[in-house]
C-alpha positions in Angstrom: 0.0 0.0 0.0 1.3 3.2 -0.7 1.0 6.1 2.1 -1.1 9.5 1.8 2.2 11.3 0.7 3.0 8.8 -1.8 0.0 9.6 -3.6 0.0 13.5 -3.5 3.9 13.0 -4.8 2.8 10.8 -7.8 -0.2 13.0 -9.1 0.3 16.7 -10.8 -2.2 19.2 -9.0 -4.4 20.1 -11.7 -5.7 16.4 -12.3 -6.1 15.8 -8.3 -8.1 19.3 -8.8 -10.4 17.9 -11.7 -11.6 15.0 -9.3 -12.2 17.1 -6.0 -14.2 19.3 -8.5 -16.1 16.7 -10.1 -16.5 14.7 -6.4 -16.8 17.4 -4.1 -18.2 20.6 -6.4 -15.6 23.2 -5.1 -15.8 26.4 -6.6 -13.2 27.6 -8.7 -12.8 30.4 -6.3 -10.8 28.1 -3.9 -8.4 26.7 -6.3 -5.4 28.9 -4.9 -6.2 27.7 -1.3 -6.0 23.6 -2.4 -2.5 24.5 -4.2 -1.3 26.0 -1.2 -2.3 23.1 1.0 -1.2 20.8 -1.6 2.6 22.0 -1.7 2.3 22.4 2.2 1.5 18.5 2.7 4.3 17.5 0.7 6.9 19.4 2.8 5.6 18.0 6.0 8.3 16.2 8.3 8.2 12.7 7.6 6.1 11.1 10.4 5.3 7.2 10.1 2.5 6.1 12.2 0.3 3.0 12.9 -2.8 1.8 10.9 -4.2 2.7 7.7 -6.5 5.3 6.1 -9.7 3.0 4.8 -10.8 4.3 1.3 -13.1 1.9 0.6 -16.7 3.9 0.7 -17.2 6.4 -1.4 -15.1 9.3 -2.0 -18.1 11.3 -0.2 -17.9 9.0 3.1 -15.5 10.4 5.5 -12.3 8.2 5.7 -12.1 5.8 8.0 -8.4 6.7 10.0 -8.7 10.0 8.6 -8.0 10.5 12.5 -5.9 13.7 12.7 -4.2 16.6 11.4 -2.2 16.4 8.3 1.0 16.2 10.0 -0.3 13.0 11.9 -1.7 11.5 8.8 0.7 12.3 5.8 2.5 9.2 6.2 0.1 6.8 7.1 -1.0 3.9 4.3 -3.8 4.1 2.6 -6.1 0.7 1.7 -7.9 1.3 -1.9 -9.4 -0.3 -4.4 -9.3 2.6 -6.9 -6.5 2.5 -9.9 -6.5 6.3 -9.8 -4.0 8.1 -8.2 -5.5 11.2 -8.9 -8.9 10.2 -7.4 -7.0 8.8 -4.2 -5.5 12.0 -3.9 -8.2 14.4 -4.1 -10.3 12.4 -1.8 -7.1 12.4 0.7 -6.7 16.2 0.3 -10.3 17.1 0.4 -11.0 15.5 3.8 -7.8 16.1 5.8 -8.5 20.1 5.2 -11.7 19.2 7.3 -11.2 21.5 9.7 -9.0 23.9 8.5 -6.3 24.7 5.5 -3.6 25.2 8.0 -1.4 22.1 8.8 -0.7 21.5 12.9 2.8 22.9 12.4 1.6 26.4 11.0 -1.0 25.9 14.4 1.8 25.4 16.9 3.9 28.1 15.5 1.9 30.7 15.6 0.7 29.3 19.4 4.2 29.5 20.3 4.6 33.3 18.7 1.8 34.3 20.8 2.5 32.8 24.0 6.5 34.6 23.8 4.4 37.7 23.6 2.2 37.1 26.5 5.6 36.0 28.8 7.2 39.4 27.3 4.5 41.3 28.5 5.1 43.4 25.7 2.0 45.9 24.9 2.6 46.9 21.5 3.8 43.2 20.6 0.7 42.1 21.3 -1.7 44.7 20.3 0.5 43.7 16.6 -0.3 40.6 16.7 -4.0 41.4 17.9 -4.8 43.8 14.8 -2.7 40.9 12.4 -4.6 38.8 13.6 -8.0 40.1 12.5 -7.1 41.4 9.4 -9.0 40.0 6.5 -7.3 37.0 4.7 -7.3 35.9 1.4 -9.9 33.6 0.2 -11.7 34.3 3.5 -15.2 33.8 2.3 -13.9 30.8 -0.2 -12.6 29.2 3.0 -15.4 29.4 5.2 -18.0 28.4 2.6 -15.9 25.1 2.0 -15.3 24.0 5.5 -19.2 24.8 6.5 -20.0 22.0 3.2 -17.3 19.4 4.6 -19.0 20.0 7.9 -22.8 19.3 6.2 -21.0 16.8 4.4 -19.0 14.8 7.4 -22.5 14.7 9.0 -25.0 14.0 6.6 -24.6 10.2 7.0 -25.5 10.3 10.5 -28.4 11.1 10.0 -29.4 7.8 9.1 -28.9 6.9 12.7 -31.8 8.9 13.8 -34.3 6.9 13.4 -35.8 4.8 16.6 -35.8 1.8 18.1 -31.9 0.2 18.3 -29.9 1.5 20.9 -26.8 1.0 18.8 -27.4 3.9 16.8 -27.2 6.5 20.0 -23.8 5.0 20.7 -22.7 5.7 16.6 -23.9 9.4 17.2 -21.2 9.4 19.8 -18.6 7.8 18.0 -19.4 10.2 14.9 -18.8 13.2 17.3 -15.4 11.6 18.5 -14.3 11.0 15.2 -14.9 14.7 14.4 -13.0 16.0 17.3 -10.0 13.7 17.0 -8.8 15.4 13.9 -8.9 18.5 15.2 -7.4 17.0 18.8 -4.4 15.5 17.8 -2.9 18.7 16.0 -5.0 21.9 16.4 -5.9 22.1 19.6 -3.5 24.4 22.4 -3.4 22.1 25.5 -0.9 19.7 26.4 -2.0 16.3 26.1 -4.0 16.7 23.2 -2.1 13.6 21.6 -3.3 11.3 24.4 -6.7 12.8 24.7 -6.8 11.6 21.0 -6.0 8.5 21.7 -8.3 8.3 24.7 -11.2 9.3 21.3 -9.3 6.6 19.2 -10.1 3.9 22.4 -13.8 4.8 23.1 -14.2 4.1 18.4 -12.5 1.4 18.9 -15.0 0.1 21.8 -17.9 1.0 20.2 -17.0 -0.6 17.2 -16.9 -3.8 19.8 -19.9 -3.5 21.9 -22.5 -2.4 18.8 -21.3 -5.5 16.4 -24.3 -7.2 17.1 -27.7 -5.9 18.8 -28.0 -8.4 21.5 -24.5 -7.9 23.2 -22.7 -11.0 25.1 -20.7 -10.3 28.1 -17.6 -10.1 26.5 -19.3 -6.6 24.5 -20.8 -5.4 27.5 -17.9 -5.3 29.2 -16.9 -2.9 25.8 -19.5 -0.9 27.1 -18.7 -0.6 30.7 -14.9 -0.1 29.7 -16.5 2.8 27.4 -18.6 4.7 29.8 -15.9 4.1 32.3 -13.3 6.2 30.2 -15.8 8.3 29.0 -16.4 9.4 32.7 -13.0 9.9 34.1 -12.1 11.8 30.9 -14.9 13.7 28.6 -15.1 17.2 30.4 -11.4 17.5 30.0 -11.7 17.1 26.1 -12.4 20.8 25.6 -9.9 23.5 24.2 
């Protein structure tokens, strides 16, 4: 299997563009910001890490191990059954800018900048960085108007889980919601221990994947649950940001 960085390095932008185009519908407006984000990936540190990036739903369907920022995820394999690198790619691209066009390292760097300024207690450092800070960006209204239809997007499956009468579709919900925080946990949030917060998120999937495999559980999956709820109470109110 070849890795998420393997792909963007074997494709030429405009042909990864034509697909998330004709998959996603993304205006032309927002080209620029994808060829940013594109070279940016490419030039991440290399960073290997465990599991694979599932793409074998649609290229609609949110990735499954499409778990975290780019950084975390550039070098992690990808399982597909599609023969087109460019396709792979856009799909790839397209959902790891789920939350943002900014990688975890541009995040951190800038969270570094602005806690030197607060420890400097320098006024006119910080009212700099304050009026920077809100000054319109480029793309601004392309950017927000793509994030808010990954967002529709990333959710509009769940919705098939609201109907009544199994209880396993209240615990998918959940795992739905961890699955969208993880990403933006392990890279993009500010406190320390966001990596093992993620993989506190990763554990409770992982469990729930377990105890809902079939809708009369056995011991061994409720035990999954109690092992779930159990985690889920010593450590939810301290996933915030």
């Amino acid at each position: 299997m070849k890795t998420f960085r393997e792909y963007l390095n074997d494709c030429r932008f405009e042909d990864i563009w034509h697909s998330i185009v004709e998959n996603f519908s993304e205006s032309e407006g927002i080209r620029p910001v994808y060829a940013e984000y594109f070279e940016k990936l490419k030039e991440l540190p290399h960073k290997p890490v465990k599991g694979n990036i599932d793409l074998s739903g649609e290229p609609t369907e949110y990735p499954d191990g499409m778990n975290g920022a780019p950084d975390w995820l550039i070098d992690k394999k990808v399982k597909t059954s599609e023969k087109e690198s460019s396709k792979v790619a856009a799909t790839l691209l397209y959902w790891a800018s789920l939350h943002t066009y900014h990688t975890s390292q541009e995040h951190d760097a800038d969270l570094f900048r602005y806690l030197e300024i607060i420890d400097s207690q320098d006024g006119k450092a910080l009212c700099d960085y304050m009026t920077e800070s809100m000054r319109p960006k480029p793309y601004r209204a392309e950017i927000e108007e793509s994030l808010e239809r990954k967002e529709k997007l990333f959710w509009k499956d769940t919705q098939a889980c609201l109907s009544s009468g199994d209880w396993r579709y209240t615990i998918y919900i959940l795992k739905r919601k961890l699955q969208y925080d993880m990403g933006f946990m392990r890279g993009f949030a500010d406190h320390a221990g966001r990596e093992r917060d993620a993989d506190r998120m990763q554990l409770c999937c992982r469990l729930i994947d377990g105890a809902t495999a079939h809708i009369y559980p056995d011991e061994r999956r409720r035990r999954m649950l109690h092992v779930l709820f159990k985690v889920l109470d010593q450590y939810i109110t301290d996933w915030g940001d």
